[in-house]
N, C-alpha and C positions, 0 to 999 in steps of 0.2 A: 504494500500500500504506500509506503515510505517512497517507495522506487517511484512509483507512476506518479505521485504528486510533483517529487525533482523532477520527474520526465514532462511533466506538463509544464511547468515553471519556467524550465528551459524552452522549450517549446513556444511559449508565450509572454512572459515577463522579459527575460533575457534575450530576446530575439526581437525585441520590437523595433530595433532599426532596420532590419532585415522587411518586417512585413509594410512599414511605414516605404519604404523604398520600394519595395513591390505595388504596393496602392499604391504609392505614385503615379508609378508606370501606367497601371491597369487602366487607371481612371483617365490619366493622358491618352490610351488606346482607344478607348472607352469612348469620349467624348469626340474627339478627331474622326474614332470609323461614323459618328451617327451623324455627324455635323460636315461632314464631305465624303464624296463620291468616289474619286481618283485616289489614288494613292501618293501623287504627288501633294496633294492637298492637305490629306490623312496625317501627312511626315511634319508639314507646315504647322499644322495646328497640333499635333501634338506637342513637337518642339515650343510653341508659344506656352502651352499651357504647362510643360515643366519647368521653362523658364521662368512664368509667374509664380509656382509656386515654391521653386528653387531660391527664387530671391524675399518669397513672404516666409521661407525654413532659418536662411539664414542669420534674415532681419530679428527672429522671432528668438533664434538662438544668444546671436550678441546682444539681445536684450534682456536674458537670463543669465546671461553670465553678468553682465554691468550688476545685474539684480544679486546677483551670491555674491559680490564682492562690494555692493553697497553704494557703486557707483550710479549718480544719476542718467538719463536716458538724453538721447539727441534732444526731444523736445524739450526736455527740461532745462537742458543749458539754454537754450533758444530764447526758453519763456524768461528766467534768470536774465542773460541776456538782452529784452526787449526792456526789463523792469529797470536795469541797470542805466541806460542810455535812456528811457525816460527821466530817471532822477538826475541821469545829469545832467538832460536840456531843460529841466525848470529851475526856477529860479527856488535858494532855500526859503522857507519862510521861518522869519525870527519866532524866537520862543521867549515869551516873558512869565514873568511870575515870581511873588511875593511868600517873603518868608517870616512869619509871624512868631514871636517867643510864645506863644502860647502852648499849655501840655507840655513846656521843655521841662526836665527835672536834671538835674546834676547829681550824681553819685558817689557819693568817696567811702573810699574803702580804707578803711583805718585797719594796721594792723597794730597788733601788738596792745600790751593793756596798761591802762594807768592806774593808779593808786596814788589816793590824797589822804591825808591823814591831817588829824588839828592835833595840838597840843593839848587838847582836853580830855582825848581820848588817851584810857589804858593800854596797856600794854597787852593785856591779854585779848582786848576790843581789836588791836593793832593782829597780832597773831592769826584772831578768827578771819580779818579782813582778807590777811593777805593768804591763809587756805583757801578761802571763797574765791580770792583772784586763781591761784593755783589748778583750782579744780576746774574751773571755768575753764580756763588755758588749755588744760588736759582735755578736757570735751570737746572745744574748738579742735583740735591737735587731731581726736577721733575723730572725728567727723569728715577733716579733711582727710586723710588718710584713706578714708573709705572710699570718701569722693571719685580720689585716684585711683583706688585699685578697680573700682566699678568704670572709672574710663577707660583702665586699660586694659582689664576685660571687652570694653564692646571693642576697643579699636582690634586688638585681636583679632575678634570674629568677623570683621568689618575687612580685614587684612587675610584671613582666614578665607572668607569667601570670595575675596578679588583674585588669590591665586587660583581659585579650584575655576573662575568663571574663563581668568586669564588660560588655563594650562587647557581647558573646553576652546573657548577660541582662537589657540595657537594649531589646536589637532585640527579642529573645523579647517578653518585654513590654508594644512597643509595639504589638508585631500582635495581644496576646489584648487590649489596650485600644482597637485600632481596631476589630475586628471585634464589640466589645461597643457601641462609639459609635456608629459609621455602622451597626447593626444586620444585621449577616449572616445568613444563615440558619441557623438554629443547631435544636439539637430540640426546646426550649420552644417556637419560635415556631410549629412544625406543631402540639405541643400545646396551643396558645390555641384555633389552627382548629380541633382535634377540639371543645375545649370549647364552644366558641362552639355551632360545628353543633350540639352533642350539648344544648345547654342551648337552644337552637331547637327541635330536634324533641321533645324531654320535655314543653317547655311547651305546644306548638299542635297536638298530634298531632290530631285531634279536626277543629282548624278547616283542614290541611294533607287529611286522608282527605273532607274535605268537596266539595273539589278534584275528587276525583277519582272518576270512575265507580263504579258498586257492582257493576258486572261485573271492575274492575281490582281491586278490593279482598278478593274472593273466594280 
């Protein structure tokens, strides 16, 4: 069961440049026999019609690859482009505007702590004061410390998660730069072949129908 599902897979999935390349054809056959009479004709309009769609494969390709690689499309530079040179044949228009103290508040951050003491106060008064300051200190002291370590926890995870995203979009990467380098099959490459064919049979129909019987060509 194993076997026949790899065998269809193959058959079907993995092959689909093969049968996308065949429909081509068929359908350039297809439409040239029903649409002309002569076989010289047949050769003409088939060649036209792989040509069109040899150049809507290829268009359709370099636009998937700009797309995996994040780059924008012809029109977009264009549109970019049009928006560009209109801002720079108008004139700027100034910008004014008022800035009011109001809602302003100022902050100061005091560090460190003071202690005031009278001469009227005991020694023992002096003592409690300055454990109250002590402990105070000590609590600020906790606090921040926490502070930090709960920051450097998140940056961690923050640092944590930008390798695992970065080491994801380094492999991403390297597969749509392999399969551009070592040449894969990709949909421009079936539409060179339409073109190719199609700019073959446009050019020689004439000395290809010479070929062949004038009983075939009826």
């Amino acid at each position: 069961m194993v076997q026949w599902k790899r065998l269809r897979q193959i058959l079907t999935l993995d092959a689909w440049p093969a049968w996308l390349l065949t429909g081509g054809l068929c359908c350039a056959w297809l439409i040239s026999y029903s649409t002309a009479k002569h076989l010289t004709d047949q050769v003409l309009y088939a060649g036209t019609f792989l040509q069109a769609i040899g150049l809507g494969a290829v268009a359709l390709g370099i636009h998937d690859l700009q797309k995996a690689f994040g780059k924008p499309s012809l029109a977009a530079h264009m549109v970019n482009w049009l928006h560009n040179l209109k801002a720079s044949l108008s004139k700027p228009v100034p910008v004014r505007g008022t800035l009011t103290a109001e809602n302003m508040c100022v902050e100061v951050n005091i560090e460190g702590a003071a202690l005031t003491s009278t001469s009227e106060a005991t020694i023992e008064d002096r003592v409690k004061a300055l454990e109250k300051a002590l402990a105070d200190l000590r609590k600020e002291h906790n606090e921040q410390v926490g502070e930090i370590r709960t920051n450097i926890s998140r940056v961690e995870g923050l640092v944590s998660a930008e390798s695992v995203d970065r080491k994801k979009g380094d492999v991403e990467l390297l597969e749509k730069i392999e399969v551009v380098a070592v040449g894969g099959v990709r949909l421009e490459a079936i539409g060179v072949v339409w073109l190719f064919l199609g700019v073959l049979l446009t050019c020689i129909p004439r000395v290809i129908a010479s070929f062949v019987p004038v009983q075939f060509s009826m």
